[in-house]
mmCIF file as gemmi writes it, N, C-alpha and C atoms, coordinates in Angstrom:
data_model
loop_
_atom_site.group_PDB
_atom_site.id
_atom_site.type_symbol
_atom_site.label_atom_id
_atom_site.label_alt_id
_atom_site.label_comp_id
_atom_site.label_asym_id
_atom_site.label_entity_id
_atom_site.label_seq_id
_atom_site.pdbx_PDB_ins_code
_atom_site.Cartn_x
_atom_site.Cartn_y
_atom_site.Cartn_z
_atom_site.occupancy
_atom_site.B_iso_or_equiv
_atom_site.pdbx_formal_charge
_atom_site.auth_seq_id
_atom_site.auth_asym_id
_atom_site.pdbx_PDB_model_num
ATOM 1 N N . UNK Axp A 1 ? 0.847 -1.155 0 1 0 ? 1 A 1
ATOM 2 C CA . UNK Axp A 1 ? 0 0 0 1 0 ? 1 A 1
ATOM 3 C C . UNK Axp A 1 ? 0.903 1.231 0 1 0 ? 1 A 1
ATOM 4 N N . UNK Axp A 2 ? 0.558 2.475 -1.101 1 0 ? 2 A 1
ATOM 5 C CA . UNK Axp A 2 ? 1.295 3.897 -1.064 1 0 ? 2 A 1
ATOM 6 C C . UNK Axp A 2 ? 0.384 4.417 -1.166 1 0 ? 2 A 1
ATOM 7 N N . UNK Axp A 3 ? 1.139 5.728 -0.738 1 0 ? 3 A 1
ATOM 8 C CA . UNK Axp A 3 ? -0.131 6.591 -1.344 1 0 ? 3 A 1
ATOM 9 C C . UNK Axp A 3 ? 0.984 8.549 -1.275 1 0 ? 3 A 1
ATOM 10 N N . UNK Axp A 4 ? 0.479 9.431 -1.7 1 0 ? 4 A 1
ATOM 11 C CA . UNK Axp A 4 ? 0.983 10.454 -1.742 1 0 ? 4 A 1
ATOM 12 C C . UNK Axp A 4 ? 0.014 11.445 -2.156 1 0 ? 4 A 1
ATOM 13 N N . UNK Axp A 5 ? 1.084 12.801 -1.649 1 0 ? 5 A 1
ATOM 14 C CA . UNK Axp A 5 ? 0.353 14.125 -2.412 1 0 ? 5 A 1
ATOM 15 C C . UNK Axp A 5 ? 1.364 14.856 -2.702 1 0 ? 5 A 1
ATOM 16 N N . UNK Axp A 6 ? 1.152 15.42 -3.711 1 0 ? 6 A 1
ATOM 17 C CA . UNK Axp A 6 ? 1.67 16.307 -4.683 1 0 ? 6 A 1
ATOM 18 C C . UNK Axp A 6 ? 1.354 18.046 -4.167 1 0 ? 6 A 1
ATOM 19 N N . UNK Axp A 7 ? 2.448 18.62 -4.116 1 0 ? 7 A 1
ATOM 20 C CA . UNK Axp A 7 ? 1.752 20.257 -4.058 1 0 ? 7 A 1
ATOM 21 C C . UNK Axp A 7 ? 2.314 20.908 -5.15 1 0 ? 7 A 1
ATOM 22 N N . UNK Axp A 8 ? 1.967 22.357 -5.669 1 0 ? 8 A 1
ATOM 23 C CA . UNK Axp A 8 ? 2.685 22.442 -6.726 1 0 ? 8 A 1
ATOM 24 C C . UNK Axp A 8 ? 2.907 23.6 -6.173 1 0 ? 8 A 1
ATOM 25 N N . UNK Axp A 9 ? 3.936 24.561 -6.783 1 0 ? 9 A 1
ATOM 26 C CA . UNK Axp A 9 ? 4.325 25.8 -5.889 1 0 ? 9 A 1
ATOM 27 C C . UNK Axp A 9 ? 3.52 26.873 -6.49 1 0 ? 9 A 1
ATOM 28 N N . UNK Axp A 10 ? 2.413 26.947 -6.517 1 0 ? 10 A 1
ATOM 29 C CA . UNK Axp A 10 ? 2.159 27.777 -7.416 1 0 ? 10 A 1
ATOM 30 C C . UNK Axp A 10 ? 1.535 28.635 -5.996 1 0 ? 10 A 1
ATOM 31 N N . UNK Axp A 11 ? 1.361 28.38 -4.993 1 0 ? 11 A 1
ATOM 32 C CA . UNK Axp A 11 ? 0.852 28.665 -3.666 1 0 ? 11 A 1
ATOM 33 C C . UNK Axp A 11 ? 1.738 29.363 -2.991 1 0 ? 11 A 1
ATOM 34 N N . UNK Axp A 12 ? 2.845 29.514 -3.581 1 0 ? 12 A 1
ATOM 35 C CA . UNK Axp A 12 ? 3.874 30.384 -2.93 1 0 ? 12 A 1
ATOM 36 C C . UNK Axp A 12 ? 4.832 31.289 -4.082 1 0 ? 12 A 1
ATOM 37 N N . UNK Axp A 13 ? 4 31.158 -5.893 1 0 ? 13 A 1
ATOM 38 C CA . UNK Axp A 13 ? 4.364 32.275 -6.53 1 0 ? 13 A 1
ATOM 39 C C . UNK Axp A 13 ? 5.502 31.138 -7.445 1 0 ? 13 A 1
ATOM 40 N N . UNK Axp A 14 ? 5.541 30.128 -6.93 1 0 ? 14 A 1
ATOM 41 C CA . UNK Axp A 14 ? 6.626 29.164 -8.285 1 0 ? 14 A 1
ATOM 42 C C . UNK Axp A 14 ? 6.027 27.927 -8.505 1 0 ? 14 A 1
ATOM 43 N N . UNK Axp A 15 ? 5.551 28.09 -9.937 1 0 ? 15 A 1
ATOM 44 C CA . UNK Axp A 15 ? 4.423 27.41 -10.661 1 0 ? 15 A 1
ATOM 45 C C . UNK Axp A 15 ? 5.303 26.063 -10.853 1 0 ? 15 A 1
ATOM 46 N N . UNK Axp A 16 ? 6.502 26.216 -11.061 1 0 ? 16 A 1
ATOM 47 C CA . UNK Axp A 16 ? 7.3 25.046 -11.419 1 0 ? 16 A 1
ATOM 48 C C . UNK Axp A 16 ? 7.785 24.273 -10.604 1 0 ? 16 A 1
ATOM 49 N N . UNK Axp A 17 ? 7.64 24.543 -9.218 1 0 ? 17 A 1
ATOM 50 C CA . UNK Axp A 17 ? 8.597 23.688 -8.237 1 0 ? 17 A 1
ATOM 51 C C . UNK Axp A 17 ? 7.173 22.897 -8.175 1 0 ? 17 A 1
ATOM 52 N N . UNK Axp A 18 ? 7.562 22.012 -6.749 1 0 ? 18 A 1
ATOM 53 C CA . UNK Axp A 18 ? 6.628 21.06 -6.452 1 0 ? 18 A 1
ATOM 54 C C . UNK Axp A 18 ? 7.263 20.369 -4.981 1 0 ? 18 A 1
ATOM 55 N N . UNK Axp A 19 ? 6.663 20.168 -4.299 1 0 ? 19 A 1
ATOM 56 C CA . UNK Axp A 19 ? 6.819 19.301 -3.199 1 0 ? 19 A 1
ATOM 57 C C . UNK Axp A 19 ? 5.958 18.403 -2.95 1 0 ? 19 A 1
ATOM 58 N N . UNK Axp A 20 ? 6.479 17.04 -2.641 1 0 ? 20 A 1
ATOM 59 C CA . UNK Axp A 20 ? 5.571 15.679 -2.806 1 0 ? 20 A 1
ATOM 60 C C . UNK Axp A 20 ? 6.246 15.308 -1.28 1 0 ? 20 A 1
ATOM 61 N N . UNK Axp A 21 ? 5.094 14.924 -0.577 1 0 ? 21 A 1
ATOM 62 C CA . UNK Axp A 21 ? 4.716 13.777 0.693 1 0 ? 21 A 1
ATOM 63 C C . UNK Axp A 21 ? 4.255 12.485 0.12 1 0 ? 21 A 1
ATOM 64 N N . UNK Axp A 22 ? 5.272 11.976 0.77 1 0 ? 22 A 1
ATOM 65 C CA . UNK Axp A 22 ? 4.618 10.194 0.526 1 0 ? 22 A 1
ATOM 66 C C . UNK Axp A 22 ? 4.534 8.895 1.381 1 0 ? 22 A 1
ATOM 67 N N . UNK Axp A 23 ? 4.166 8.053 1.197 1 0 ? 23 A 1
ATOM 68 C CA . UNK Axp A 23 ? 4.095 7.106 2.604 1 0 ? 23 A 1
ATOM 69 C C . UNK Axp A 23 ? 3.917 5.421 1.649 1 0 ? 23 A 1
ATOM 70 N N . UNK Axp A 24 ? 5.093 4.695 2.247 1 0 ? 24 A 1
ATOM 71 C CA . UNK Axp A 24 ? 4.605 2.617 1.443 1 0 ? 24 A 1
ATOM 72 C C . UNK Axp A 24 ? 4.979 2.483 2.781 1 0 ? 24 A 1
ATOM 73 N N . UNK Axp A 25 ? 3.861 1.161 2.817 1 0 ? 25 A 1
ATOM 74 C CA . UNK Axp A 25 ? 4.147 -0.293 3.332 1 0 ? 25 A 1
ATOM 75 C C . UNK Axp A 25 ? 3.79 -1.464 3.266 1 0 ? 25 A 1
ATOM 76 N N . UNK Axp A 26 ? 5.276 -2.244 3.447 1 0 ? 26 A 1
ATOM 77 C CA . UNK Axp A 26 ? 4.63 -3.38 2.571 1 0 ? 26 A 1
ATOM 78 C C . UNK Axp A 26 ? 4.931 -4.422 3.576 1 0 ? 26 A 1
ATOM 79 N N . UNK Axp A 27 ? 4.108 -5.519 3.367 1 0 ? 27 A 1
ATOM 80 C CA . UNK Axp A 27 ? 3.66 -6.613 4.431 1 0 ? 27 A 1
ATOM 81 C C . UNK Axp A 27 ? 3.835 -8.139 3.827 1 0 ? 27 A 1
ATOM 82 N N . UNK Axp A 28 ? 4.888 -8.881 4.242 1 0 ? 28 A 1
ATOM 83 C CA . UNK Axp A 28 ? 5.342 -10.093 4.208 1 0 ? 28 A 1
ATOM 84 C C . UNK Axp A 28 ? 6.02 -10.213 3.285 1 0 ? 28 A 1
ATOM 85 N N . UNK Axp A 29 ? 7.191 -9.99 2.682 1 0 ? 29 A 1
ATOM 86 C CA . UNK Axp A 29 ? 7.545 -10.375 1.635 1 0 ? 29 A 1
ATOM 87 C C . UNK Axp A 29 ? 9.075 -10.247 1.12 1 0 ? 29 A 1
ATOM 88 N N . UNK Axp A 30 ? 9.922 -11.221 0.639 1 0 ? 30 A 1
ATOM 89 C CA . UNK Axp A 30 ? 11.17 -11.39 0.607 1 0 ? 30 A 1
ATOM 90 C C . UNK Axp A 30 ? 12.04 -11.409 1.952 1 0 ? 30 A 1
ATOM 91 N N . UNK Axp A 31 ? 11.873 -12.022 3.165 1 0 ? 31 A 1
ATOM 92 C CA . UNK Axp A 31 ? 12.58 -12.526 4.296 1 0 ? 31 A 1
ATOM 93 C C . UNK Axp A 31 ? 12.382 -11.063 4.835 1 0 ? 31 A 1
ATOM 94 N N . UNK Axp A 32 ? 11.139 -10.039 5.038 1 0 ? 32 A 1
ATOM 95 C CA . UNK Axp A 32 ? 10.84 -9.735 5.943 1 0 ? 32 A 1
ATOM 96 C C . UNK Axp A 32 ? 9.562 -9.634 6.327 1 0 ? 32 A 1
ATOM 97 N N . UNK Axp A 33 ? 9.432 -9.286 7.887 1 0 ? 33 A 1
ATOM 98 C CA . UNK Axp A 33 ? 7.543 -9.305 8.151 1 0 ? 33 A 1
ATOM 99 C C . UNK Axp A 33 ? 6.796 -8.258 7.245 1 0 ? 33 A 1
ATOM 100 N N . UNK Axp A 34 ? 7.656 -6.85 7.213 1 0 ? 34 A 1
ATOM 101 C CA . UNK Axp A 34 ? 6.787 -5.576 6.93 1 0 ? 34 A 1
ATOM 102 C C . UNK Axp A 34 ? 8.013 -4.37 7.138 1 0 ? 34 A 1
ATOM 103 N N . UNK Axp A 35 ? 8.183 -3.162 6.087 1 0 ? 35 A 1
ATOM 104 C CA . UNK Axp A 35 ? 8.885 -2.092 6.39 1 0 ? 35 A 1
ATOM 105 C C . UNK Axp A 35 ? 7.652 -1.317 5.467 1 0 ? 35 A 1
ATOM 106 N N . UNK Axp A 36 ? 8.403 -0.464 5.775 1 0 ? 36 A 1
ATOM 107 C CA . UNK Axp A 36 ? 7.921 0.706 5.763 1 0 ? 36 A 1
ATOM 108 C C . UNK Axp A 36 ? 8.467 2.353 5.877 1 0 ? 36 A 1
ATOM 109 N N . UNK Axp A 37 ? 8.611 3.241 4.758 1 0 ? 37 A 1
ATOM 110 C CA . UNK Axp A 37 ? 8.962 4.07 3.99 1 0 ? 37 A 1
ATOM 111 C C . UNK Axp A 37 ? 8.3 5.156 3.864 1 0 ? 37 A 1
ATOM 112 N N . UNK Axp A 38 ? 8.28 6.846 4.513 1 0 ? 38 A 1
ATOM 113 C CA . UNK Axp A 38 ? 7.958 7.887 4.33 1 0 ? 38 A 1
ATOM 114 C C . UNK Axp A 38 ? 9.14 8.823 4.034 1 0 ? 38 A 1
ATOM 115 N N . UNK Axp A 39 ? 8.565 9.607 2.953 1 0 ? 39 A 1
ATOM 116 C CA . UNK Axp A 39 ? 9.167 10.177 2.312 1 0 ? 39 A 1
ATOM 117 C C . UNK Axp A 39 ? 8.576 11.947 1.777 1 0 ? 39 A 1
ATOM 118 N N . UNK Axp A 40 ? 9.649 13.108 2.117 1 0 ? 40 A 1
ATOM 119 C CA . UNK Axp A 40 ? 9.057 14.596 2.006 1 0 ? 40 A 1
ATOM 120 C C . UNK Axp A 40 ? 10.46 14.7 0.792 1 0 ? 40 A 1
ATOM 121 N N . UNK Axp A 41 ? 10.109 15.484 -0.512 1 0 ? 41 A 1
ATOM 122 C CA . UNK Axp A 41 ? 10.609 16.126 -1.688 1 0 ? 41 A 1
ATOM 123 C C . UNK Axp A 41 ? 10.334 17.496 -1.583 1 0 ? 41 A 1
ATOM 124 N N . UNK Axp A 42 ? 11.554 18.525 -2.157 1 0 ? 42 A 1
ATOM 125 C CA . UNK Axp A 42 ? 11.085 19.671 -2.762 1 0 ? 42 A 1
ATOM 126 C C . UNK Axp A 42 ? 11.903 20.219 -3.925 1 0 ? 42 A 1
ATOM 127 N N . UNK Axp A 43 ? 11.288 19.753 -5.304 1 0 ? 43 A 1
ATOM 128 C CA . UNK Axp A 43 ? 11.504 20.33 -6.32 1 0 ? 43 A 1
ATOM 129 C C . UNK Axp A 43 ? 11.799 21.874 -6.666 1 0 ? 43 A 1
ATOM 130 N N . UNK Axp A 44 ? 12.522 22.439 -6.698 1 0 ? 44 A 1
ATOM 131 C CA . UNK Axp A 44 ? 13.379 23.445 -6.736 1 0 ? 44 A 1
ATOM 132 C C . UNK Axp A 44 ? 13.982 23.921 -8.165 1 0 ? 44 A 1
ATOM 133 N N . UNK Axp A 45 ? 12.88 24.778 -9.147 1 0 ? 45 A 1
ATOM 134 C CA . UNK Axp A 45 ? 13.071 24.617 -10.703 1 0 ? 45 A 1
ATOM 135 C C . UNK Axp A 45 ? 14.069 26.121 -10.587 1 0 ? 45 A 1
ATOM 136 N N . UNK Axp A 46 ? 15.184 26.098 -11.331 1 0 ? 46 A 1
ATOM 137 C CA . UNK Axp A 46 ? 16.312 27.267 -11.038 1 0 ? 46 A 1
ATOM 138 C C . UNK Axp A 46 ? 16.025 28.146 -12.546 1 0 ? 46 A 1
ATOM 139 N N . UNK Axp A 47 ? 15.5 27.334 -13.513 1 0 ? 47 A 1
ATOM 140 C CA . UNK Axp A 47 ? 15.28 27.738 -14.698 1 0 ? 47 A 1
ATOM 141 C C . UNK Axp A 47 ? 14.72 26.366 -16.045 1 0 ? 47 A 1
ATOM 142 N N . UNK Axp A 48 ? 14.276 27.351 -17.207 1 0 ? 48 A 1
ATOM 143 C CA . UNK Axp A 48 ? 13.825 26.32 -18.1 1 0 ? 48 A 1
ATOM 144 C C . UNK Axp A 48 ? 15.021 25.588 -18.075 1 0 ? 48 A 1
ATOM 145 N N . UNK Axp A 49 ? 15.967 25.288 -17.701 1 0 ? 49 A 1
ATOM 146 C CA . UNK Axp A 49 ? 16.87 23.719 -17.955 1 0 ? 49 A 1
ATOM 147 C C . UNK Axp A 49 ? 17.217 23.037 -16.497 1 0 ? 49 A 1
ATOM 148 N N . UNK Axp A 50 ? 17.157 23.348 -15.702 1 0 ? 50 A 1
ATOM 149 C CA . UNK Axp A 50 ? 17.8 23.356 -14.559 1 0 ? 50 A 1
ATOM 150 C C . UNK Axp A 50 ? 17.372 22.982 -13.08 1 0 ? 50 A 1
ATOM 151 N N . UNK Axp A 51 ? 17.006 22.279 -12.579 1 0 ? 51 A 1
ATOM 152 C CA . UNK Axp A 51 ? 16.061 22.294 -11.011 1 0 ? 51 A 1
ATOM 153 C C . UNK Axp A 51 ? 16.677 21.284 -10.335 1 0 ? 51 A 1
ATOM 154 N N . UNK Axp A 52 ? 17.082 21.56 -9.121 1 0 ? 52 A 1
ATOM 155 C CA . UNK Axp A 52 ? 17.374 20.527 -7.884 1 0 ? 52 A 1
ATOM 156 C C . UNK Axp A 52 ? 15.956 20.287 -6.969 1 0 ? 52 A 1
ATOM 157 N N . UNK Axp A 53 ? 16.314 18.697 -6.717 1 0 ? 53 A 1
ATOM 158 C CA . UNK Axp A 53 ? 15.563 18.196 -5.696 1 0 ? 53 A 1
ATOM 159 C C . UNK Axp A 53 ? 16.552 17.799 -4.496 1 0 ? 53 A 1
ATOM 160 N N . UNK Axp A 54 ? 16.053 18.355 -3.056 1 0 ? 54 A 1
ATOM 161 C CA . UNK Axp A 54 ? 16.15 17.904 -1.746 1 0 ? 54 A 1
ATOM 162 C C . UNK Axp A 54 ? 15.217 16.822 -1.251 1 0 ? 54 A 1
ATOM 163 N N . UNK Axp A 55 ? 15.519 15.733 -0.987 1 0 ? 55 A 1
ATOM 164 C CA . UNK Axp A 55 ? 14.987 14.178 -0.476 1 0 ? 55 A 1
ATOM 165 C C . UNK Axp A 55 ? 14.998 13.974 1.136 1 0 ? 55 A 1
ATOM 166 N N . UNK Axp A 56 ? 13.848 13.435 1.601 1 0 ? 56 A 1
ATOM 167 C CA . UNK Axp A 56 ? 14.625 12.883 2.899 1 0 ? 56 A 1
ATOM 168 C C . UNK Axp A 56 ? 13.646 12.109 2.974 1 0 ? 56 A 1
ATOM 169 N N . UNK Axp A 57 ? 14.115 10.297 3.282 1 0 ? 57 A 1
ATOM 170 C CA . UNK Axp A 57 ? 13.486 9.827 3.607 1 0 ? 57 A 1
ATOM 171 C C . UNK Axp A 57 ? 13.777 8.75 4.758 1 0 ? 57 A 1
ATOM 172 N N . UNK Axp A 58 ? 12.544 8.266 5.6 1 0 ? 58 A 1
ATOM 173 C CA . UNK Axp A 58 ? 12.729 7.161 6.504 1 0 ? 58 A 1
ATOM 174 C C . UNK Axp A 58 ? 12.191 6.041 6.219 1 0 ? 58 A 1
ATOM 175 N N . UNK Axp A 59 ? 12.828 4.944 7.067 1 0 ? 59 A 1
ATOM 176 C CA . UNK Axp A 59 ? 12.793 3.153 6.528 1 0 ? 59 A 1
ATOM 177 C C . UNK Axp A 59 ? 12.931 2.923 7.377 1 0 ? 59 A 1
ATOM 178 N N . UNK Axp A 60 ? 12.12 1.751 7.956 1 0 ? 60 A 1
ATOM 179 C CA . UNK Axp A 60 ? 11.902 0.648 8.948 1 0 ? 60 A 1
ATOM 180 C C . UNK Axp A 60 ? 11.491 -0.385 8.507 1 0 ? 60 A 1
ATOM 181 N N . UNK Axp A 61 ? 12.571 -1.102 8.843 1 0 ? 61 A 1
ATOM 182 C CA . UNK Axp A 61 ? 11.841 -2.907 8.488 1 0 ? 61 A 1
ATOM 183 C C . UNK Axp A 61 ? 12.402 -3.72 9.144 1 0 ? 61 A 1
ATOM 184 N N . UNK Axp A 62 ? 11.228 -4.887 9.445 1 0 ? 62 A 1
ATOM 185 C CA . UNK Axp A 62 ? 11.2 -5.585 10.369 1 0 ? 62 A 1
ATOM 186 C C . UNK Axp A 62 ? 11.08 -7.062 9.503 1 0 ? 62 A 1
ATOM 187 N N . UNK Axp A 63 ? 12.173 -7.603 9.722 1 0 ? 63 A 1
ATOM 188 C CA . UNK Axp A 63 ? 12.743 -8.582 9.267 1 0 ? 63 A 1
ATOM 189 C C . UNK Axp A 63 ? 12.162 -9.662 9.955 1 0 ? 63 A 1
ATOM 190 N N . UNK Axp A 64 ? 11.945 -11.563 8.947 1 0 ? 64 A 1
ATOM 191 C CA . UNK Axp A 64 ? 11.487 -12.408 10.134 1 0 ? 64 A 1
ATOM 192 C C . UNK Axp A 64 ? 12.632 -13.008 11.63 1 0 ? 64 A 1
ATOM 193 N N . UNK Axp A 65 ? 13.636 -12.414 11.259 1 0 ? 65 A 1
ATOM 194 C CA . UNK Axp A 65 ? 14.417 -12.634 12.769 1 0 ? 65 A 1
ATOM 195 C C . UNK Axp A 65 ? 14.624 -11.116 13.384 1 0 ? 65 A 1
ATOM 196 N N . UNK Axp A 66 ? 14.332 -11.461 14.811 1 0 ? 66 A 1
ATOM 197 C CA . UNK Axp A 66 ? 14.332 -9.996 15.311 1 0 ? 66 A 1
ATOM 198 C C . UNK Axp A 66 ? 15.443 -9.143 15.801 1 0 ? 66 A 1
ATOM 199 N N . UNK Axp A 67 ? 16.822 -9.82 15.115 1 0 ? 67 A 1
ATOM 200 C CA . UNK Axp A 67 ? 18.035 -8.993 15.205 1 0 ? 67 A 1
ATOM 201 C C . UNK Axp A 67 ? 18.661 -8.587 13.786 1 0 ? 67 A 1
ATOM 202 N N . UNK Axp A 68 ? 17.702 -8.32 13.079 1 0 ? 68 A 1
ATOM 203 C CA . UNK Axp A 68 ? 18.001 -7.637 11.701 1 0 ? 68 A 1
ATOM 204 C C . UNK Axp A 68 ? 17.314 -6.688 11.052 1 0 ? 68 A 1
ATOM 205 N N . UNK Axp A 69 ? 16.382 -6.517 12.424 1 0 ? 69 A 1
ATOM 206 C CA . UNK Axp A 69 ? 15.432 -5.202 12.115 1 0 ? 69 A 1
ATOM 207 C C . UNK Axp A 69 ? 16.335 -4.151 12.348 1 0 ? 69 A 1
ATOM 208 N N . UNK Axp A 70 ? 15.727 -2.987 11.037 1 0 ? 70 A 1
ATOM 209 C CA . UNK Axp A 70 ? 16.626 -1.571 10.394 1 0 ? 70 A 1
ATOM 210 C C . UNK Axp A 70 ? 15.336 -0.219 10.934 1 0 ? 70 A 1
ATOM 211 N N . UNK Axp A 71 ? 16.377 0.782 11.247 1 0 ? 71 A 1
ATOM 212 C CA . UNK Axp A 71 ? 15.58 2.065 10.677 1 0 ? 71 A 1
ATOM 213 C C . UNK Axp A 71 ? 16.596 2.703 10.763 1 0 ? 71 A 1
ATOM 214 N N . UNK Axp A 72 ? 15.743 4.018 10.125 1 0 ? 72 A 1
ATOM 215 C CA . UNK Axp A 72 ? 17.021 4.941 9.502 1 0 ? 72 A 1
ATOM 216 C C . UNK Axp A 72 ? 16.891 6.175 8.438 1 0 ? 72 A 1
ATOM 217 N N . UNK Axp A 73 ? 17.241 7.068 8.375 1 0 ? 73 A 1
ATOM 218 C CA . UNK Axp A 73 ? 17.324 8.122 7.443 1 0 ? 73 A 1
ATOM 219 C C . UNK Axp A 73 ? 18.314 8.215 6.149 1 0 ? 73 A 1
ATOM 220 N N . UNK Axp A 74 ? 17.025 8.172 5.684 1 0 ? 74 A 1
ATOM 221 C CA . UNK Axp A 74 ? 18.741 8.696 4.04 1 0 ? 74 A 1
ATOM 222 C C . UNK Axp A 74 ? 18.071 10.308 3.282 1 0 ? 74 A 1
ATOM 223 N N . UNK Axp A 75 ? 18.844 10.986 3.159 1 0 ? 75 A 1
ATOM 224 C CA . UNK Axp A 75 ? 19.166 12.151 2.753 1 0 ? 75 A 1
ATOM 225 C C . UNK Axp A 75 ? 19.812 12.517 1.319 1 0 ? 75 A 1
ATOM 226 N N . UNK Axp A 76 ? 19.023 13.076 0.874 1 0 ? 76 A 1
ATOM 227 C CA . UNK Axp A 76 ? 19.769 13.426 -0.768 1 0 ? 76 A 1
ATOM 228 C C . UNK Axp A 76 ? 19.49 14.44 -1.577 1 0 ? 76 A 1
ATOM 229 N N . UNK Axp A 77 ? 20.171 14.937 -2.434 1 0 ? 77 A 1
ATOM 230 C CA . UNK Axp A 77 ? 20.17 15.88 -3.191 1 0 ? 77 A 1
ATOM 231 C C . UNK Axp A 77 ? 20.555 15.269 -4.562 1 0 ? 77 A 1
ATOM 232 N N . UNK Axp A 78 ? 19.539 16.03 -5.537 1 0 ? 78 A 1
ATOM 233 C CA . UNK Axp A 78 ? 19.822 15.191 -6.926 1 0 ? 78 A 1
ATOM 234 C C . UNK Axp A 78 ? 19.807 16.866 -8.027 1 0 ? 78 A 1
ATOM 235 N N . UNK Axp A 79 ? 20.428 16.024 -9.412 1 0 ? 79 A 1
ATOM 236 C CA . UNK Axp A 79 ? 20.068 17.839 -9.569 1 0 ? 79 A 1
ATOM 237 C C . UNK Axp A 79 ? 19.578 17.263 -11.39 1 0 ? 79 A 1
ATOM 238 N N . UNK Axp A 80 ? 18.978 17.961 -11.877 1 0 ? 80 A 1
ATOM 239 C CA . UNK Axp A 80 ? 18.381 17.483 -13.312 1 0 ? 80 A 1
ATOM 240 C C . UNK Axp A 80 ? 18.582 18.962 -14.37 1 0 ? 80 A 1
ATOM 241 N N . UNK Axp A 81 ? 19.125 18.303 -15.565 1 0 ? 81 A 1
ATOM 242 C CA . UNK Axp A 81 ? 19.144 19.225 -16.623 1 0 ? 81 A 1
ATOM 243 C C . UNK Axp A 81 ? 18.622 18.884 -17.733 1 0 ? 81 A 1
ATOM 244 N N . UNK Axp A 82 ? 17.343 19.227 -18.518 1 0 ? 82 A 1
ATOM 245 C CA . UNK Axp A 82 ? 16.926 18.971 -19.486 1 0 ? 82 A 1
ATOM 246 C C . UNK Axp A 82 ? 17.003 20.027 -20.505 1 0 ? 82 A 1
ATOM 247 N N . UNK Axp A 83 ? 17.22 19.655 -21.584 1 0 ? 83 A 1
ATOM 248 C CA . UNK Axp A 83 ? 16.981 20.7 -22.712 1 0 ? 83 A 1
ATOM 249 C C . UNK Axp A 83 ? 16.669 19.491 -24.412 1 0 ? 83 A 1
């Protein structure tokens, strides 16, 4: 199960950016019970070629032995150029 929302910046005067909330979890499958994954984006358009995204997301999963259960943050920055 996911699910998300989309905002677009047009609510703060930049039609092109975007910030997305999101949320999975998934239940039984490949040697664990269930993890689970939320995730906040903000698209950051610098120009017609050009926009960085800031990432941050969290993970928990719970593995079927109970000394290999994870959580944790990962953090990222990506940057995109189209023309």
């Amino acid at each position: 199960m996911s699910g998300g929302l989309n905002i677009t910046g047009k609510w703060y005067g930049r039609e092109g950016d975007n910030i997305g909330i999101g949320y999975a979890y998934w239940d039984g499958k490949n040697d664990f019970n269930q993890t689970q994954v939320a995730e906040v984006y903000w698209r950051f358009v610098l120009n017609n070629y050009v926009a960085v995204t800031a990432d941050a997301q969290y993970m928990q999963d719970e593995y079927d032995t109970d000394d290999n259960d994870t959580d944790g943050f990962i953090l990222g920055i990506r940057g995109a150029v189209e023309f």
